[in-house]
N, C-alpha and C positions, 0 to 999 in steps of 0.2 A: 710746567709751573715750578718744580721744584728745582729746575737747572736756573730759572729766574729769579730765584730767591738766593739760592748759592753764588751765583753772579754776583750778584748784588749787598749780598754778605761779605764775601771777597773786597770787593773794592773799596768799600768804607776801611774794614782791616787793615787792609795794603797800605791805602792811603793814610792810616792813623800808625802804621808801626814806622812808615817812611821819617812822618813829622817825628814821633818818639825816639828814633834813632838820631834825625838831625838836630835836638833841639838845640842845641849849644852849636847851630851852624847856621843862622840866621839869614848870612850873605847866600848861601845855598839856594834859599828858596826865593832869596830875591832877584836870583840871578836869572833862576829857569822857570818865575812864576809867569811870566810875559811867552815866555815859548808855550807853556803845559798848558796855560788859557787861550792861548792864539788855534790850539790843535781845537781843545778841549771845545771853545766857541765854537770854530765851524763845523764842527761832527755834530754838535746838539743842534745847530741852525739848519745842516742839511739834513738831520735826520728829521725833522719838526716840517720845514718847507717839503719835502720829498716823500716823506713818510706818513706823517702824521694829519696834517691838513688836508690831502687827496682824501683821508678817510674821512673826515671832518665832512668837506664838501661836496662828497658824494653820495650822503645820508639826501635823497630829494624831499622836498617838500618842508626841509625841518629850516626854515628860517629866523629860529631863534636862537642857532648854534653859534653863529657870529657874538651871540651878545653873549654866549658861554666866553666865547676867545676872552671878548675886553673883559669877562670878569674874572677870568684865569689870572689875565697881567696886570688887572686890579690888586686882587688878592695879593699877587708877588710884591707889587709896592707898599702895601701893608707891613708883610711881612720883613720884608727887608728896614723897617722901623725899627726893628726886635732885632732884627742878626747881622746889620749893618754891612750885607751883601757877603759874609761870612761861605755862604750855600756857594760862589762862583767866585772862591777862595783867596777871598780880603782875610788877613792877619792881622788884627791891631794890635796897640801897643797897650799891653797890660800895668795895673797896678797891683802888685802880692796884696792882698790885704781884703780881709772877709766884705768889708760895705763894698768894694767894686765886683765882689766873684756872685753876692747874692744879687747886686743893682744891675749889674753888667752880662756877667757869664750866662747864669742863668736866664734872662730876658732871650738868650743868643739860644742856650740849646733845646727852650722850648720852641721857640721861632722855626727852625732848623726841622725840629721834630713833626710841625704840622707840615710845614713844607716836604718830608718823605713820607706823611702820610697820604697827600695828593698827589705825589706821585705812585704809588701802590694803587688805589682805585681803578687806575684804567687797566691794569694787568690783569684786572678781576672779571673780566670779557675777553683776551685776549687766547684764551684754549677758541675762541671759533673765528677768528681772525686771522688770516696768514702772514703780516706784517708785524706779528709781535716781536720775533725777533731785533727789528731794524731798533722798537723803544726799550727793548730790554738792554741792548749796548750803548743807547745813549745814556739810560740811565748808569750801565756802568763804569762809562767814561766820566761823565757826571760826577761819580760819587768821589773821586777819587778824590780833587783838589777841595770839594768840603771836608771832608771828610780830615785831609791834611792841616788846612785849616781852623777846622775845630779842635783836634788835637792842639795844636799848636797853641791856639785861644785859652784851651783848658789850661793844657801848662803854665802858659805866661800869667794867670787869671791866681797861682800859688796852690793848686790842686795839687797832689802825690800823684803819685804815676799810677797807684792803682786805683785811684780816685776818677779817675781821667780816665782810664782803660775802662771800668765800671759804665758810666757813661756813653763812650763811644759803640760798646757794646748794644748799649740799647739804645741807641742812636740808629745802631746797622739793622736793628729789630722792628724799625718804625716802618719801611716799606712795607715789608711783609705784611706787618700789622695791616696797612693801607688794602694789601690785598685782600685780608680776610675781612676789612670792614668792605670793603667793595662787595663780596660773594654776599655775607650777611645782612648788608642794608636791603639790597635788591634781589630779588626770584628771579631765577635763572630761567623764568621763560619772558621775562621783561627786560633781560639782558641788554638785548638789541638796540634798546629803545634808549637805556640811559648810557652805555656804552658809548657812543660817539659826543654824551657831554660831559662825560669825566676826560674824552680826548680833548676836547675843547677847553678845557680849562686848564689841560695841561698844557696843549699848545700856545697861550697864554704868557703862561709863564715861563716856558722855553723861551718864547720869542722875548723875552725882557731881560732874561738872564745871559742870552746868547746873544743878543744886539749891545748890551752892556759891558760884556765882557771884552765883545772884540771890539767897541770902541776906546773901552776904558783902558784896555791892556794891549791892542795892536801893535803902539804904537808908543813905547814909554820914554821914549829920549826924545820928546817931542815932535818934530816930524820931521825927522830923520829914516830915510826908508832904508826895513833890513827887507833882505832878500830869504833869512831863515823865516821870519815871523812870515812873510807873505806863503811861502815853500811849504810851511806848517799849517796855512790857512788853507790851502790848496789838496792839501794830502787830507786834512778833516776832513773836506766839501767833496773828497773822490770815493773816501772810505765812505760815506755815508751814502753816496750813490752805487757804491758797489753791494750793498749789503741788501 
C-alpha cells in the first residue's frame, strides 16, 4: 500500500514540475499532447479491458455490478462539467483575473479532486487481490497528463507558483485520501463484497476517459494516419498486457 501511495505521489509531482518547468513553452505540450495521450489512452483501456473487468465479472451472482460500470461513466460525465476533461489532459485557455480563477479554476480543482478520490477507493481492497498492481500503474500513468494539466490550468488561471504548487500538492494527496475513505467507510471483513463496486465504477470511468481520449486525441491532424500515434497505441495496449 505504501509503494501505491508513493507511486502515485510521484506522478502527480512529476507531472506538475514538468508543466512548471515548461510553462512559457506552450507549443511543447501541444506538440507531444497527442503522443502522451495516445500511450496514456491505451495503457488505461488495456489495463480496465484486461485487468480490471475480469475482476468485475467474475464476482458470480452480483448482477448489479454492470449498473455500478454505467454509474462509474455516469459520474465521469458529471464530472467532467466541473474540469472540462482537465483529468485526460485538456489545457484551456486562461483568463489572469480573480472572477475566471474563483468561476473557472476552482470549479476544475475540485472536480479533479473528487475524481482522485474514486479512484483511491478500490486500492482500499486491494492488499487481498493480486491484480493490484496492473491499477496501481494505470493510475500512475494516469496521473501524469492531469496532473500537467492542472498545473498548467493553475498557472494560466494568474495563481504564483507557490499558489499552484500549494494545491497540486493536495491534489496528489486526494488518492490516498480515497484510500483511507475506502478502509474507513467499509469493515474489512465486508471488504469482499464492496470491493468489486468501487472496481466497477472505476471501470466506468476508465472506460470514458480512455475511449475519449484516443478518439479525441488519436488522431489530431484530422485523418491523417501517423504511424507513431498508432506505434504508441500499440506499445500502451502490450504494456498493459504484460503487466
Amino acid at each position: 500500500m505504501k509503494i501505491a501511495v508513493a507511486l502515485i505521489i510521484l506522478s502527480v509531482l512529476f507531472g506538475g514540475s514538468v508543466a512548471y518547468y515548461l510553462r512559457n513553452r506552450s507549443d511543447w505540450w501541444r506538440m507531444w499532447r497527442p503522443k502522451i495521450l495516445a500511450f496514456g489512452g491505451a495503457f488505461l483501456l488495456g489495463i480496465t479491458v484486461l485487468h480490471l473487468m475480469p475482476e468485475v465479472f467474475n464476482q458470480g451472482g452480483r448482477e448489479e455490478l454492470p449498473l455500478f460500470i454505467l454509474l462509474g461513466f455516469l459520474i465521469q460525465i458529471i464530472l467532467e462539467t466541473f474540469t472540462g476533461g482537465v483529468e485526460h489532459g485538456h489545457v484551456h485557455k486562461n483568463q489572469q483575473q480573480s472572477s475566471f480563477l474563483w468561476s473557472k479554476a476552482v470549479p476544475v480543482f475540485i472536480g479533479l479532486t473528487l475524481h482522485a478520490l474514486l479512484e483511491g477507493m478500490p486500492i482500499s481492497g486491494m492488499s487481498h487481490h493480486d491484480h493490484s498492481h496492473p491499477y496501481i500503474w494505470g493510475i500512475f500513468v494516469h496521473k501524469f497528463p492531469a496532473a500537467f494539466a492542472l498545473m498548467a490550468y493553475l498557472l494560466g488561471s494568474g495563481l504564483k507558483g507557490l499558489q499552484a504548487w500549494l494545491l497540486l500538492i493536495i491534489f496528489s494527496l486526494t488518492t490516498p485520501l480515497g484510500i483511507w475513505i475506502g478502509h474507513s467507510a467499509v469493515n474489512q471483513t465486508d471488504i469482499d463484497f464492496y470491493y468489486p463496486i468501487f472496481v466497477a465504477i472505476v471501470v466506468g470511468s476508465f472506460l470514458h476517459i480512455a475511449t475519449i481520449v484516443l478518439f479525441e486525441f488519436s488522431n489530431p491532424e484530422g485523418h491523417k494516419f501517423s504511424y507513431i500515434r498508432l506505434a504508441l497505441i500499440l506499445l500502451g495496449l502490450l504494456l498493459a498486457f504484460l503487466i
